[in-house]
Legacy VTK file of the C-alpha trace (Angstrom):
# vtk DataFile Version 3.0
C-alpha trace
ASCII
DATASET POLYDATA
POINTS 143 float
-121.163 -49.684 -106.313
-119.355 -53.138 -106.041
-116.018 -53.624 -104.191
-114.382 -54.637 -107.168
-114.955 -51.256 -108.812
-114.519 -49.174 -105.345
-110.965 -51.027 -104.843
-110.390 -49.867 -109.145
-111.374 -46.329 -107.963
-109.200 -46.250 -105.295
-106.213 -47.693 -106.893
-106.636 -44.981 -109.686
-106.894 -42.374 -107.226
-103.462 -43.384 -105.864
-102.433 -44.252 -108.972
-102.910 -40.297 -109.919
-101.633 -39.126 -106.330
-97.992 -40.637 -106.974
-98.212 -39.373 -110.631
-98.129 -36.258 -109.427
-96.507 -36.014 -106.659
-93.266 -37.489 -108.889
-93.790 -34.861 -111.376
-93.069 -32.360 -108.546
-90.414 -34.199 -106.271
-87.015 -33.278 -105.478
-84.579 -35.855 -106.392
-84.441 -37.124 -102.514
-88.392 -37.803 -102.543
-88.252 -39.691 -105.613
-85.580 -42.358 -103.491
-87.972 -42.147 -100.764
-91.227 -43.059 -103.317
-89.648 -45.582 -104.639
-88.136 -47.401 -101.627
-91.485 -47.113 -100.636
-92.790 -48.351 -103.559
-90.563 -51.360 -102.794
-91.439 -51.773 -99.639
-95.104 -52.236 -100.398
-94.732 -54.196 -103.136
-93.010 -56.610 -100.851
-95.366 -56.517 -98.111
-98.217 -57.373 -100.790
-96.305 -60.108 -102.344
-95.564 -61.469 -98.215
-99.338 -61.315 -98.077
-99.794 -62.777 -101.048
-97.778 -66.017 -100.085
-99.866 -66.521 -97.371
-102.913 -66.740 -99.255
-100.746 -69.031 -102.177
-101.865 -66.192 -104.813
-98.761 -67.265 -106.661
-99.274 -64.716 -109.504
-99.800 -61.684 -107.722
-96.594 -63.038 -105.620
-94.623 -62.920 -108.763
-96.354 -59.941 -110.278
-95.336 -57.757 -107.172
-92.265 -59.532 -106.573
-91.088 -58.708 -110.182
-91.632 -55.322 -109.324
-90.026 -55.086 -106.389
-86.867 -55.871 -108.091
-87.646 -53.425 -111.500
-87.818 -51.090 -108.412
-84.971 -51.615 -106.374
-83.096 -52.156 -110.067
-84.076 -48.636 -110.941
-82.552 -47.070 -107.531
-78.813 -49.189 -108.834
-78.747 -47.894 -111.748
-79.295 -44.659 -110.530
-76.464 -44.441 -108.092
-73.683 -42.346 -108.894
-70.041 -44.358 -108.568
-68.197 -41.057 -108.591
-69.640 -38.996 -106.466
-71.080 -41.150 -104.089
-67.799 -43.048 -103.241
-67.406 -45.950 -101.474
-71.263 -45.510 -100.045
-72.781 -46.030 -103.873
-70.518 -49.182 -104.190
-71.889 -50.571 -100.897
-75.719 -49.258 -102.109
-74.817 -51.259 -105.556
-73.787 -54.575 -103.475
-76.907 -54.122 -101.243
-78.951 -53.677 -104.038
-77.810 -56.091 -105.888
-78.301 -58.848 -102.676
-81.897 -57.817 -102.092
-82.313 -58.865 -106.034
-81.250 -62.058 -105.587
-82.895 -62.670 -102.484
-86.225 -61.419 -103.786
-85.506 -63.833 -106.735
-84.799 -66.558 -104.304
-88.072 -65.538 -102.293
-90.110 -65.923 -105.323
-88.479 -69.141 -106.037
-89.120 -71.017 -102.924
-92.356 -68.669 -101.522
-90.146 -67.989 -98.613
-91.681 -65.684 -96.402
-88.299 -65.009 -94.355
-86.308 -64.001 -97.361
-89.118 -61.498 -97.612
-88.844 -60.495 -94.237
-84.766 -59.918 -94.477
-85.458 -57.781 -97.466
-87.820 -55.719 -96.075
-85.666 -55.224 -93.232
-82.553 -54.412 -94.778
-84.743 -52.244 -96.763
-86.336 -50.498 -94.461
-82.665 -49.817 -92.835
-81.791 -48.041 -96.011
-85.180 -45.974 -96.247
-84.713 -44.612 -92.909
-81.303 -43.554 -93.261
-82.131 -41.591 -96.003
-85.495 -40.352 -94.031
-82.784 -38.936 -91.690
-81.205 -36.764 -94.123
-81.974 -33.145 -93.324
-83.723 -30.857 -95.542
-80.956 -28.777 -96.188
-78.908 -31.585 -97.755
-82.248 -32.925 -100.184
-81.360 -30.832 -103.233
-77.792 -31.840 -103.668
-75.903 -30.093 -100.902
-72.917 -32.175 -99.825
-72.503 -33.093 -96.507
-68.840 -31.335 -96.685
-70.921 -28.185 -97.379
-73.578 -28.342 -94.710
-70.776 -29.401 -92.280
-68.640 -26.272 -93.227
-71.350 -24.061 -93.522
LINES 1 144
143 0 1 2 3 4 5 6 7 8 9 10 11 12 13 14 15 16 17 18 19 20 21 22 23 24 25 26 27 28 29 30 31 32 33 34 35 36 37 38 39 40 41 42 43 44 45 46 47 48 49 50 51 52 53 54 55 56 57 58 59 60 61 62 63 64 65 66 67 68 69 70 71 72 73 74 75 76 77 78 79 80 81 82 83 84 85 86 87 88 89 90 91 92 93 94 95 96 97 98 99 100 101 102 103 104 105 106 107 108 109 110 111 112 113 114 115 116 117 118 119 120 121 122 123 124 125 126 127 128 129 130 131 132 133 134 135 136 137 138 139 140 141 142
């Protein structure tokens, strides 16, 4: 078997694995795949730079920001308060940064987004399992 078609296989496979682990997620996972989605997609497209592969740059970069686009538009402005509007203006920065990363194959923009990211993903890691299916923290608290 050639690499080529041992790295197809394997993509597939994972391909398949997040398929179905989606198709089974609470609402909570399904932020947590996709900021990780995100987050790899930007560490491929910082790799990527570094090897001047300017399409797969783009390519992942692109979908970094279909990503990240996807967890905006799926905030909720009434419920979630004055934390969605700060999500939406974070969101919406790490867009144009990413833009401005693919722009100028700046590998610090990429850095900043993937920290600020990362911030984000692991304040909603922190969220106990008791809150993941749509508990309010008022509840929980009172509980």
């Amino acid at each position: 078997m050639t690499y080529s078609r041992a790295r197809t296989g394997v993509a597939q496979y994972g391909q398949v694995a997040v398929a179905a682990e989606v198709a089974y997620a609470s609402p909570h996972r399904l932020v947590q795949v996709l900021m990780e989605g995100a987050l790899d997609k930007v560490a491929a497209a910082k790799g990527q730079v570094g090897r001047r592969d300017l399409e797969g740059k783009s390519r992942n970069i692109s979908w970094a920001v279909s990503i990240i686009k996807g967890l905006r538009n799926a905030l909720d402005h009434e419920k979630g308060g004055e934390i969605a509007a700060n999500l939406d203006d974070l969101y919406d920065y790490l867009c144009r940064r990413l833009v401005q990363a693919n722009n100028a194959n700046d590998l610090s923009i990429l850095e900043e987004v993937s920290s600020l990211l990362g911030e984000v993903k692991a304040g909603w890691d922190a969220i106990p399992p008791d809150l993941h299916r749509g508990a309010t923290v008022r509840q929980a608290v009172a509980g």
